[in-house]
mmJSON file of the N, C-alpha and C atoms, coordinates in Angstrom:
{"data_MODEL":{"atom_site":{
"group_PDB":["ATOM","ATOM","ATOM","ATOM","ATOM","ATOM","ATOM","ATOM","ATOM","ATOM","ATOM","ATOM","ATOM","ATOM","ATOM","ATOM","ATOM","ATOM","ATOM","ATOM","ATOM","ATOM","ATOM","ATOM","ATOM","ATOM","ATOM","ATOM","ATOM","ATOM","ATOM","ATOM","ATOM","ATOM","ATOM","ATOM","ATOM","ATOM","ATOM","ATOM","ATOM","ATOM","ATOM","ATOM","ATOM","ATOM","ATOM","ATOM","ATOM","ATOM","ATOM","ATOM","ATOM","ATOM","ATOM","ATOM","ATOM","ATOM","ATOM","ATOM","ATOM","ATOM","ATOM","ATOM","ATOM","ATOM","ATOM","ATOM","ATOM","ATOM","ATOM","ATOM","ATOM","ATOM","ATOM","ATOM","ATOM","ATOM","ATOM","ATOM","ATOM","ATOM","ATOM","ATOM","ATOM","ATOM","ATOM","ATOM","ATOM","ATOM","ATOM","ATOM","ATOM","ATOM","ATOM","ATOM","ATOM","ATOM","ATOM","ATOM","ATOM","ATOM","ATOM","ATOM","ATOM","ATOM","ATOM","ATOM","ATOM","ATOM","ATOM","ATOM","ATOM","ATOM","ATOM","ATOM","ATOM","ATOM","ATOM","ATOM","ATOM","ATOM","ATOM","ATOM","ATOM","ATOM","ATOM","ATOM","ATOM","ATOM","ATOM","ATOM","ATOM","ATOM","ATOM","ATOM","ATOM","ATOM","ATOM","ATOM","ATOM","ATOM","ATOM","ATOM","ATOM","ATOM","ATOM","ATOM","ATOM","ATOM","ATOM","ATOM","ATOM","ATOM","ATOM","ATOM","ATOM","ATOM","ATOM","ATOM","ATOM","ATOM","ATOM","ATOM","ATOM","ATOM","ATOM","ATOM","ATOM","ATOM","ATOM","ATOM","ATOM","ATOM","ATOM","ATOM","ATOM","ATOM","ATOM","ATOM","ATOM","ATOM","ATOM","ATOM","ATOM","ATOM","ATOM","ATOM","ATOM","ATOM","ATOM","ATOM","ATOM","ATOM","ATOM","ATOM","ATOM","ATOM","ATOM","ATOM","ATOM","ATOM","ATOM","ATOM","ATOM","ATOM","ATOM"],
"id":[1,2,3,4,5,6,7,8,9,10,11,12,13,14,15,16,17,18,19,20,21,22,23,24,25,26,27,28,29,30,31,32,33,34,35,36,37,38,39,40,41,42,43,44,45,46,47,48,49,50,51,52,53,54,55,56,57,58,59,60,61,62,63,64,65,66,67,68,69,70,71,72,73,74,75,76,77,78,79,80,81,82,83,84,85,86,87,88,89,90,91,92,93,94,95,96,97,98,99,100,101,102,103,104,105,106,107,108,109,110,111,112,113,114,115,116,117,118,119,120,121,122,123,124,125,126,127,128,129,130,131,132,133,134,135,136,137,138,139,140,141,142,143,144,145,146,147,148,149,150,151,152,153,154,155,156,157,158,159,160,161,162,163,164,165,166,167,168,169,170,171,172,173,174,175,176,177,178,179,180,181,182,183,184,185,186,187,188,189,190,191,192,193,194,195,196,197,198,199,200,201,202,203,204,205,206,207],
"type_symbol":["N","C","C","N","C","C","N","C","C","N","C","C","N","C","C","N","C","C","N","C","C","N","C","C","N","C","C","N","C","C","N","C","C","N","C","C","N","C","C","N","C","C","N","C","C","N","C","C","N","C","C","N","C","C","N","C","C","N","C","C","N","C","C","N","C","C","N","C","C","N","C","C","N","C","C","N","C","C","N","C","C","N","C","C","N","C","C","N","C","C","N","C","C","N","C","C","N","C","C","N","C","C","N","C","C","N","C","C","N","C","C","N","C","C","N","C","C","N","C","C","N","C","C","N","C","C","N","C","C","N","C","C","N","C","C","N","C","C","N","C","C","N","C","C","N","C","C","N","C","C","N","C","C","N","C","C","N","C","C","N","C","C","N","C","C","N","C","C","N","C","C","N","C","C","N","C","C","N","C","C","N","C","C","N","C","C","N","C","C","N","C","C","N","C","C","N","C","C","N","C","C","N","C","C","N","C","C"],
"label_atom_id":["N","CA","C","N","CA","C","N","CA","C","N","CA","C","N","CA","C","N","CA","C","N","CA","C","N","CA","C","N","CA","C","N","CA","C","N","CA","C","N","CA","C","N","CA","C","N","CA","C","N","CA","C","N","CA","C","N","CA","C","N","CA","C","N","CA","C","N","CA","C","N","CA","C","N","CA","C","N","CA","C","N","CA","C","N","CA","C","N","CA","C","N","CA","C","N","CA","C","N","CA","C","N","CA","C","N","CA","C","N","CA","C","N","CA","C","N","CA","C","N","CA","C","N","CA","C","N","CA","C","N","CA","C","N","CA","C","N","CA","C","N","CA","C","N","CA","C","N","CA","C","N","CA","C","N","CA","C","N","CA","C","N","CA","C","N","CA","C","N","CA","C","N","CA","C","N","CA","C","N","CA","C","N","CA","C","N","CA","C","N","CA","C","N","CA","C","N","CA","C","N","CA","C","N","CA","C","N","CA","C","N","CA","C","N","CA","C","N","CA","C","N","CA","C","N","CA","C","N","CA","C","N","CA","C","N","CA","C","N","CA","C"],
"label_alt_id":[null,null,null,null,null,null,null,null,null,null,null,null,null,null,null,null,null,null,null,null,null,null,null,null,null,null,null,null,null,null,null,null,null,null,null,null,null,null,null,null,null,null,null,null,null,null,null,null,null,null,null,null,null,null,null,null,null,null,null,null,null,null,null,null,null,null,null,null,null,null,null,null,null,null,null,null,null,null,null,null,null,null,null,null,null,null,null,null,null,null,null,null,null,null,null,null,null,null,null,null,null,null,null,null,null,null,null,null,null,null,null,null,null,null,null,null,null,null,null,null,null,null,null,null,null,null,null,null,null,null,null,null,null,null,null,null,null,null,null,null,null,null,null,null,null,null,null,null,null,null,null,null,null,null,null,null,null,null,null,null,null,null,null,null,null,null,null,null,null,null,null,null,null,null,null,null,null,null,null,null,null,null,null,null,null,null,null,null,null,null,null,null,null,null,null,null,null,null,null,null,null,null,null,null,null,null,null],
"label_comp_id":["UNK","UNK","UNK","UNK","UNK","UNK","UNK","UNK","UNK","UNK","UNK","UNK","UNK","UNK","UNK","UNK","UNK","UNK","UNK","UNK","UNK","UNK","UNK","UNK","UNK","UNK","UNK","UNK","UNK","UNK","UNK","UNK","UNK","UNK","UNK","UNK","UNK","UNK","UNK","UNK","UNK","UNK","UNK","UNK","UNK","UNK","UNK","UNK","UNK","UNK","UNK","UNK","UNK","UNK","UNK","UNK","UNK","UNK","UNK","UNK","UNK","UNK","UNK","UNK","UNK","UNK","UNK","UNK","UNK","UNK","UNK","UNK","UNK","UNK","UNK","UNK","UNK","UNK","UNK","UNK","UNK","UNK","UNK","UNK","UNK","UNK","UNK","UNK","UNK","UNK","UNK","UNK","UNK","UNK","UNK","UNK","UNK","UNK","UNK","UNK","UNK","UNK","UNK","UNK","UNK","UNK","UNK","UNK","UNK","UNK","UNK","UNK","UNK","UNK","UNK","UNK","UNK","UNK","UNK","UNK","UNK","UNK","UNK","UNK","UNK","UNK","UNK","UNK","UNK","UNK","UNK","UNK","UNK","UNK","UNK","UNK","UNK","UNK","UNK","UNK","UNK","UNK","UNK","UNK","UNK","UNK","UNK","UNK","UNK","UNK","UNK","UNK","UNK","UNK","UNK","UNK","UNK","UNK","UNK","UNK","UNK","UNK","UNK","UNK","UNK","UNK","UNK","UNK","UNK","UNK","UNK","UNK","UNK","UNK","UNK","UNK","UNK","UNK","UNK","UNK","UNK","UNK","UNK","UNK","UNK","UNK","UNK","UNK","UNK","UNK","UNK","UNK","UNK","UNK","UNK","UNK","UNK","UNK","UNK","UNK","UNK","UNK","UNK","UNK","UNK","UNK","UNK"],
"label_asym_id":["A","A","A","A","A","A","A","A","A","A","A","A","A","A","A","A","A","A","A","A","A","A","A","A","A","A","A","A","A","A","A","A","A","A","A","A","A","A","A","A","A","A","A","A","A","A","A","A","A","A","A","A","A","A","A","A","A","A","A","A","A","A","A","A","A","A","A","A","A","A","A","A","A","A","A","A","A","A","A","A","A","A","A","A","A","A","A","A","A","A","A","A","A","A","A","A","A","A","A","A","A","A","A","A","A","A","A","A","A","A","A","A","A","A","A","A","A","A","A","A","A","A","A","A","A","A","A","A","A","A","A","A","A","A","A","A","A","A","A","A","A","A","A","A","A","A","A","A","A","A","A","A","A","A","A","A","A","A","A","A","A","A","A","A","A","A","A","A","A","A","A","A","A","A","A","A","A","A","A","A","A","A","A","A","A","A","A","A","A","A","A","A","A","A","A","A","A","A","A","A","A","A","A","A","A","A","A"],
"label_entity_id":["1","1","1","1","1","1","1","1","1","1","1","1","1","1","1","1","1","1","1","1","1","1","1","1","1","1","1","1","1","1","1","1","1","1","1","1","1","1","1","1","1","1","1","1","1","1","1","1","1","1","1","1","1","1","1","1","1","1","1","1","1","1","1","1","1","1","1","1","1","1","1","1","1","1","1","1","1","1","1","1","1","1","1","1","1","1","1","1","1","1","1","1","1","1","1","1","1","1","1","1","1","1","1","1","1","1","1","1","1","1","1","1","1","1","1","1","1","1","1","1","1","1","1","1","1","1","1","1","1","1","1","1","1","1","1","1","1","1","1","1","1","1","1","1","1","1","1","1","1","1","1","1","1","1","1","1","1","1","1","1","1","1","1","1","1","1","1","1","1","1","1","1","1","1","1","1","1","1","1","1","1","1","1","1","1","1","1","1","1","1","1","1","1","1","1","1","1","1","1","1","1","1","1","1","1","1","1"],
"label_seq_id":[1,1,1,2,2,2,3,3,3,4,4,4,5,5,5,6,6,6,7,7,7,8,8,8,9,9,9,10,10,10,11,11,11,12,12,12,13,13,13,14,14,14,15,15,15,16,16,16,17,17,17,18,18,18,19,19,19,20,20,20,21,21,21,22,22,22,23,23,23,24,24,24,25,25,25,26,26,26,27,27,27,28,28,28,29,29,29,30,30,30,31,31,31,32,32,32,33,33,33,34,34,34,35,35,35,36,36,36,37,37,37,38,38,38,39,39,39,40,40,40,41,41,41,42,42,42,43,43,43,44,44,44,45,45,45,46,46,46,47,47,47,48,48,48,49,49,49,50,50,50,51,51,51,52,52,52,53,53,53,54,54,54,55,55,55,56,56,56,57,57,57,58,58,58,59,59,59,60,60,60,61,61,61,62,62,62,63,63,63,64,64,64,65,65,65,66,66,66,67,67,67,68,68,68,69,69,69],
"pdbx_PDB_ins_code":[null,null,null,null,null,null,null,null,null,null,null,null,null,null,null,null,null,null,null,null,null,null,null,null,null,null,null,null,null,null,null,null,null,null,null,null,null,null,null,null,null,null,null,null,null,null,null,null,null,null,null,null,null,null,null,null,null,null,null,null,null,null,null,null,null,null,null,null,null,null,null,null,null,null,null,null,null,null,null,null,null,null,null,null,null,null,null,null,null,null,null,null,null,null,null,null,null,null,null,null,null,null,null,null,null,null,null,null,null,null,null,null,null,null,null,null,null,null,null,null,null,null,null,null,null,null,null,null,null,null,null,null,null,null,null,null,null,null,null,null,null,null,null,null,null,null,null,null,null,null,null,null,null,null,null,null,null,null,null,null,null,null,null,null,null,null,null,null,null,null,null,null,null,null,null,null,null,null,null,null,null,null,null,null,null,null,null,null,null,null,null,null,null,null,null,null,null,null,null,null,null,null,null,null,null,null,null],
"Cartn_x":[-38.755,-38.917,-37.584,-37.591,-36.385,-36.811,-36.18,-36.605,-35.62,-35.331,-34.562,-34.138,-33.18,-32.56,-32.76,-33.462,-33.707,-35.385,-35.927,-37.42,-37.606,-39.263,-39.449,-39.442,-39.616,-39.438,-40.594,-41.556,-42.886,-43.123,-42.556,-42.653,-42.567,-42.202,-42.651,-41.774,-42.057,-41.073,-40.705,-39.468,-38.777,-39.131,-39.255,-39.264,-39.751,-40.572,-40.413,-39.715,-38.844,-38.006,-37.768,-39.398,-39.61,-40.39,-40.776,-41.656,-41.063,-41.687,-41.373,-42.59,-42.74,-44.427,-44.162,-43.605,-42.758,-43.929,-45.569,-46.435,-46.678,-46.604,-47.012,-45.517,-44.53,-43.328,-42.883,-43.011,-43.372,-42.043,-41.093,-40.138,-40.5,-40.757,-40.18,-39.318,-38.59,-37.398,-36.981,-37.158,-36.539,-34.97,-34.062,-32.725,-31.96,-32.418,-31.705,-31.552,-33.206,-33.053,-32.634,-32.293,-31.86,-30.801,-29.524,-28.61,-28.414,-29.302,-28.879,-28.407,-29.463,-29.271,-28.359,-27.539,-26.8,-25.34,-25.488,-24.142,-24.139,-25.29,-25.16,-25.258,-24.952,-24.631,-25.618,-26.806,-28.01,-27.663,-28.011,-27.703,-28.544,-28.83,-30.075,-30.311,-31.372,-30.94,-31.145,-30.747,-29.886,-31.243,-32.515,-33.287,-33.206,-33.348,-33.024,-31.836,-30.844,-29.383,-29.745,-30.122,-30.187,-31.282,-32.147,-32.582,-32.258,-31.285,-30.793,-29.487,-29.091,-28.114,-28.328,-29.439,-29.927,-30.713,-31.072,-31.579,-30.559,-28.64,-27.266,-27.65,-28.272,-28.654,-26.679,-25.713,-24.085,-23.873,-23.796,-22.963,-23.032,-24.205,-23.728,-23.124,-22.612,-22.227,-21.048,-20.406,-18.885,-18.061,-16.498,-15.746,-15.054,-15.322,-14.671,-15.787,-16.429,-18.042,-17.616,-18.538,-18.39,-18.902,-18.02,-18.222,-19.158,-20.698,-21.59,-21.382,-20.92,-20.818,-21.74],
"Cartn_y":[110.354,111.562,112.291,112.868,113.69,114.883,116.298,117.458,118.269,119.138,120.083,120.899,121.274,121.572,122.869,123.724,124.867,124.957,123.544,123.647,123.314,123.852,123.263,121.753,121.077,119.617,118.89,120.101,119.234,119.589,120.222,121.237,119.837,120.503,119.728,119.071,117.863,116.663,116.786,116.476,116.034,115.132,113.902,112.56,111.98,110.769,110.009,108.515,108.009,107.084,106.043,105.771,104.904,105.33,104.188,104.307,103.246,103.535,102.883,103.057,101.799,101.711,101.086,101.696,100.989,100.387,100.395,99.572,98.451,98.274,96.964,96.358,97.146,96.82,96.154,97.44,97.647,98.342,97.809,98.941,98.388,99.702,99.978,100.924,100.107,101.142,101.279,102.514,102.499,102.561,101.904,101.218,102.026,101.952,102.883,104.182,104.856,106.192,106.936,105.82,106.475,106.217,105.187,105.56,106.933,107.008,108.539,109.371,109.327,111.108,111.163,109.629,109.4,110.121,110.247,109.86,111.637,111.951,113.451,114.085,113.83,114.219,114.724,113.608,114.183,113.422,114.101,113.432,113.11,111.538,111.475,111.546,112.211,111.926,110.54,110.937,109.341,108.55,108.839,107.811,106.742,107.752,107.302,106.565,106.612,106.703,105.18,104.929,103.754,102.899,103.32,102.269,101.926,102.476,102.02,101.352,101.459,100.765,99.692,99.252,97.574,97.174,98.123,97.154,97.112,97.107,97.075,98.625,99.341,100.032,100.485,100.57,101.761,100.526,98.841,98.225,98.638,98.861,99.239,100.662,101.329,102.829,101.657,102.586,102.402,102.23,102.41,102.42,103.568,104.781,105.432,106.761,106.317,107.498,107.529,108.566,109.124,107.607,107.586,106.516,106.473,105.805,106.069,104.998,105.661,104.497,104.681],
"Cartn_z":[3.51,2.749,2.664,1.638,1.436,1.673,2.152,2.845,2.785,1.513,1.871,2.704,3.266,4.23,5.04,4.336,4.669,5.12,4.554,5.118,6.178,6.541,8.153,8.15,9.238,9.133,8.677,8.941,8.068,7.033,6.071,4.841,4.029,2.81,1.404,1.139,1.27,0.636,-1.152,-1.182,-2.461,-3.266,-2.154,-3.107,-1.366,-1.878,-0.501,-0.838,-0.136,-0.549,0.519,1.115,1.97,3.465,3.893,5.295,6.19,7.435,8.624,9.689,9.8,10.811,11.711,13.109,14.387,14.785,14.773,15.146,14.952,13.285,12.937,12.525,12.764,12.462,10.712,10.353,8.512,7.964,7.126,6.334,5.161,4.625,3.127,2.666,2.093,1.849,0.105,-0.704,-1.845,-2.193,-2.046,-1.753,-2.701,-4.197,-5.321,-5.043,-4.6,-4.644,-3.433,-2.301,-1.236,-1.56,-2.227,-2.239,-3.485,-4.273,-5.049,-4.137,-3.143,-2.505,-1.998,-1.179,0.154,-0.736,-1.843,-2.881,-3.386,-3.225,-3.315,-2.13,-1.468,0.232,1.292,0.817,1.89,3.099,4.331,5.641,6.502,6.557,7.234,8.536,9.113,10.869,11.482,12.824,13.769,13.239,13.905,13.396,12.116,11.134,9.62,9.691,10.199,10.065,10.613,11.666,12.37,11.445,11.201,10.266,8.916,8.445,7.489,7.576,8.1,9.08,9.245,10.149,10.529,9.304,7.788,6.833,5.427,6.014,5.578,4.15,4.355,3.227,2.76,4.087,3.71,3.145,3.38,2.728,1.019,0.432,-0.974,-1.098,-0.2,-0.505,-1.325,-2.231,-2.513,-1.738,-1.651,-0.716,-0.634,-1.37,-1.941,-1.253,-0.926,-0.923,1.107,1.618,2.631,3.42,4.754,5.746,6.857,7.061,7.738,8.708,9.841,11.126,12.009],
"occupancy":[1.0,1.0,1.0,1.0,1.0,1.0,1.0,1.0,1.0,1.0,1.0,1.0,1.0,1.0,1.0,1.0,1.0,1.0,1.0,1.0,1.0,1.0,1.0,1.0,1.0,1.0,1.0,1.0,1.0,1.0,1.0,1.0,1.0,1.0,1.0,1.0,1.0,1.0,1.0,1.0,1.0,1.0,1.0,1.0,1.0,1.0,1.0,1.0,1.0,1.0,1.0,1.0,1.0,1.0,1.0,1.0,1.0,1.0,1.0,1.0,1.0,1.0,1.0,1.0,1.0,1.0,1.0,1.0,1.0,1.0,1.0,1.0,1.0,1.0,1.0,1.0,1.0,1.0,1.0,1.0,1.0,1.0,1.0,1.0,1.0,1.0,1.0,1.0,1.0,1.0,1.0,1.0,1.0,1.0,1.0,1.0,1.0,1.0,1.0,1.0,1.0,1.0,1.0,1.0,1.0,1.0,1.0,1.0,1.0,1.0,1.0,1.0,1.0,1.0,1.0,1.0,1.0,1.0,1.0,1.0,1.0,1.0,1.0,1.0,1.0,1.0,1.0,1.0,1.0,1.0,1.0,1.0,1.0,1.0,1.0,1.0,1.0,1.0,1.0,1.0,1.0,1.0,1.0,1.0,1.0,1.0,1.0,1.0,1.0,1.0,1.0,1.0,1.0,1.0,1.0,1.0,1.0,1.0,1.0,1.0,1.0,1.0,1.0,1.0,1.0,1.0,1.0,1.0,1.0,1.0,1.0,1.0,1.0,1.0,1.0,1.0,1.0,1.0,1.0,1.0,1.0,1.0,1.0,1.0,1.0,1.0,1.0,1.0,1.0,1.0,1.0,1.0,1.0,1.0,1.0,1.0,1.0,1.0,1.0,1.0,1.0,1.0,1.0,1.0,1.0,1.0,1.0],
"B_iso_or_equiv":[0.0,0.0,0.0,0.0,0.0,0.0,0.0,0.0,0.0,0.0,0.0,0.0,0.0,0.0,0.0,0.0,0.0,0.0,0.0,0.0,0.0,0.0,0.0,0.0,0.0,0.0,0.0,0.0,0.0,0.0,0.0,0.0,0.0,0.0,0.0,0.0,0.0,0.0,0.0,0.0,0.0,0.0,0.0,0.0,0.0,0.0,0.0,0.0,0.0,0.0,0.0,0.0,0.0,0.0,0.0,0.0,0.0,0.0,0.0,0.0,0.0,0.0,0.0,0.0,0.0,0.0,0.0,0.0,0.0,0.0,0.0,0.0,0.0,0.0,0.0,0.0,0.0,0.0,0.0,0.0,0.0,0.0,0.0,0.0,0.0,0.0,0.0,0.0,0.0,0.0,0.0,0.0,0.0,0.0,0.0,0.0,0.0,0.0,0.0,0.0,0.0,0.0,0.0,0.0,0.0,0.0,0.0,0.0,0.0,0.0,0.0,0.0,0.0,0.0,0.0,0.0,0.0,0.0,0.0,0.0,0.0,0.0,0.0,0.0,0.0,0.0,0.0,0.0,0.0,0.0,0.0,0.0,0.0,0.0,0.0,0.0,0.0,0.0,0.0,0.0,0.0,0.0,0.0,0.0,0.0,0.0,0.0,0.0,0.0,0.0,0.0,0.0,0.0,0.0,0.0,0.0,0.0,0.0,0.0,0.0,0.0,0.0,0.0,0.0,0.0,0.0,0.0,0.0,0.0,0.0,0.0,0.0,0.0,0.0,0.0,0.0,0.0,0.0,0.0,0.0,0.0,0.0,0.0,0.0,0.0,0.0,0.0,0.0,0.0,0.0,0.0,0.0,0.0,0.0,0.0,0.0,0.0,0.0,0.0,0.0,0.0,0.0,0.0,0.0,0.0,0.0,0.0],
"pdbx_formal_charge":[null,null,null,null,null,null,null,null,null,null,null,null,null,null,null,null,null,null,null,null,null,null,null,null,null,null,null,null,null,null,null,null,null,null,null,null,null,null,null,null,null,null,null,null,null,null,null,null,null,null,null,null,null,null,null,null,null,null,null,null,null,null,null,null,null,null,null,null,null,null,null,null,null,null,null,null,null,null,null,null,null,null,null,null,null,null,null,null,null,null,null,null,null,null,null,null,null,null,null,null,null,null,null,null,null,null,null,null,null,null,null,null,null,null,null,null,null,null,null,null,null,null,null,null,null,null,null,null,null,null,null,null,null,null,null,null,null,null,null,null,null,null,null,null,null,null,null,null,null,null,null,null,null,null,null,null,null,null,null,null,null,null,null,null,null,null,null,null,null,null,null,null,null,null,null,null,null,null,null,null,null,null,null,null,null,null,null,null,null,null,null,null,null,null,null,null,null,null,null,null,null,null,null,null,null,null,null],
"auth_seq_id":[1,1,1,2,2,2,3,3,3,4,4,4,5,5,5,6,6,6,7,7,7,8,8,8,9,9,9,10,10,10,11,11,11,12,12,12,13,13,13,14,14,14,15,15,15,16,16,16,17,17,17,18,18,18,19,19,19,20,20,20,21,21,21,22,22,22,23,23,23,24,24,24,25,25,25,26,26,26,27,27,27,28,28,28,29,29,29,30,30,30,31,31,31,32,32,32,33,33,33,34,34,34,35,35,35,36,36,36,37,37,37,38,38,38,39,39,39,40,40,40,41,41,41,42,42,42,43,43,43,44,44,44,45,45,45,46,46,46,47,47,47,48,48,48,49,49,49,50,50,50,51,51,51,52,52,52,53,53,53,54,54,54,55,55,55,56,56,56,57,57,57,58,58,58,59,59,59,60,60,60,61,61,61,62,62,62,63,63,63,64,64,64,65,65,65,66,66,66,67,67,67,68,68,68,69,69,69],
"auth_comp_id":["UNK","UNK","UNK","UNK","UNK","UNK","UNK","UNK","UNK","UNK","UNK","UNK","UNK","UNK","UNK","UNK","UNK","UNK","UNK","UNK","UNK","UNK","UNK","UNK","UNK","UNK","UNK","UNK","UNK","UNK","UNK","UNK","UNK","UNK","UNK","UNK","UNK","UNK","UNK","UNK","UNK","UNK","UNK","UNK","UNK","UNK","UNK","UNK","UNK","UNK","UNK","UNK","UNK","UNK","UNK","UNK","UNK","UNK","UNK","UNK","UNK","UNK","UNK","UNK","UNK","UNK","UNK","UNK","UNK","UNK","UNK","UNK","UNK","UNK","UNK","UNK","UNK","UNK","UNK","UNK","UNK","UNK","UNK","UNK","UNK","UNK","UNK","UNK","UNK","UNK","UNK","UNK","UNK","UNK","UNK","UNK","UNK","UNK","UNK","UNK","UNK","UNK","UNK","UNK","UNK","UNK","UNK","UNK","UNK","UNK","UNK","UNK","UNK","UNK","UNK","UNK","UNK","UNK","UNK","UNK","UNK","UNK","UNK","UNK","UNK","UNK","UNK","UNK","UNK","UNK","UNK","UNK","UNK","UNK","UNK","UNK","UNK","UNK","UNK","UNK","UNK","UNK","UNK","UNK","UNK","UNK","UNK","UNK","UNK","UNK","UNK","UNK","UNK","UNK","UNK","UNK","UNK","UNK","UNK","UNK","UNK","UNK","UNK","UNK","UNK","UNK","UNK","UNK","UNK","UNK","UNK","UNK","UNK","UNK","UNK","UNK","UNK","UNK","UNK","UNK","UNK","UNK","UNK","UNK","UNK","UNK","UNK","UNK","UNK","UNK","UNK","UNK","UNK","UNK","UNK","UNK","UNK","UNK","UNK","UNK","UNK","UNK","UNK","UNK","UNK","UNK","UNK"],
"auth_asym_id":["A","A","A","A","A","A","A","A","A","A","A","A","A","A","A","A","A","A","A","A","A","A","A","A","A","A","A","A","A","A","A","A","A","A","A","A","A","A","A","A","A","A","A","A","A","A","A","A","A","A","A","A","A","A","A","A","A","A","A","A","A","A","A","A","A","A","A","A","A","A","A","A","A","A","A","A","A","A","A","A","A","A","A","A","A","A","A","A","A","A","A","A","A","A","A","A","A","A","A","A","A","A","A","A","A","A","A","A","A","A","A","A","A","A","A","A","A","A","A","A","A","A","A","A","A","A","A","A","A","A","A","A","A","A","A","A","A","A","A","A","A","A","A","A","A","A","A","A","A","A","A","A","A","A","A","A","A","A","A","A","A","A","A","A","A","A","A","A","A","A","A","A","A","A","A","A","A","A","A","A","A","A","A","A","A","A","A","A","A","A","A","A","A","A","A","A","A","A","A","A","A","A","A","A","A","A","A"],
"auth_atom_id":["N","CA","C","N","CA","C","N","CA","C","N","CA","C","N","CA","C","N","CA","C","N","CA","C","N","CA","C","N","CA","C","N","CA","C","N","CA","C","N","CA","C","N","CA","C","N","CA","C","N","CA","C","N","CA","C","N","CA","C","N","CA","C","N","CA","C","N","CA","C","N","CA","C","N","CA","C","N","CA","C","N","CA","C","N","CA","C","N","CA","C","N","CA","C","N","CA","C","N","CA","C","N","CA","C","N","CA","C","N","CA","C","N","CA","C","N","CA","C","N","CA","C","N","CA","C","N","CA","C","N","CA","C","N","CA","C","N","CA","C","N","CA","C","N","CA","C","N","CA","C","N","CA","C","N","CA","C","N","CA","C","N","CA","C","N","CA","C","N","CA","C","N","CA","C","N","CA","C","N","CA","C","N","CA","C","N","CA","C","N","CA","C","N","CA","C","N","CA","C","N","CA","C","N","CA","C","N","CA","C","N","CA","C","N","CA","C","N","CA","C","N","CA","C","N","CA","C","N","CA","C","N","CA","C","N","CA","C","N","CA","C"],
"pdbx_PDB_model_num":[1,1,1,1,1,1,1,1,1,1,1,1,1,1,1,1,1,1,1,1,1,1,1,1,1,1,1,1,1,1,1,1,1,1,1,1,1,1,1,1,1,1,1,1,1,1,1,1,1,1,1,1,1,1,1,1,1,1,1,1,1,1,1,1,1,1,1,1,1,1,1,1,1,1,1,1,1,1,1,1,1,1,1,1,1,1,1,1,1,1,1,1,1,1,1,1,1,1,1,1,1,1,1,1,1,1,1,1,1,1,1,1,1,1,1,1,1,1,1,1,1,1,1,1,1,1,1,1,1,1,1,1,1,1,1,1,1,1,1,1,1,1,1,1,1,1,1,1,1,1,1,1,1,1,1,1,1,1,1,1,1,1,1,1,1,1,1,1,1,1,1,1,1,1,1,1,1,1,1,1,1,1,1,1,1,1,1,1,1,1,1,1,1,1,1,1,1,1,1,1,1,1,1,1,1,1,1]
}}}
């Protein structure tokens, strides 16, 4: 989910642009529209951060775009 920044953390999503089901061990991930946001400077937390990470989501950042290590 995307979550503007000023909302509570359970407040009203933007867009949802994927799930993660650590039970049955499930990703879905919308790849395009998370790189939209990543490119308009949304910042995901460590969780997020780490799973997109292990499913290469930064290898398509540009090279030119902010560096997610």
């Amino acid at each position: 989910m995307i979550i503007p920044l000023r909302s509570r953390r359970e407040g009203r999503d933007l867009r949802k642009v994927g799930f993660y089901d650590p039970i049955n061990n499930q990703t879905y991930l919308n790849v395009p529209a998370i790189l939209y946001f990543l490119e308009k400077g949304a910042q995901p937390t460590a969780t997020v951060h780490d799973i997109l990470k292990k499913a290469g989501v930064f290898t398509e950042l540009t090279l030119n775009q902010t560096k997610f290590i």
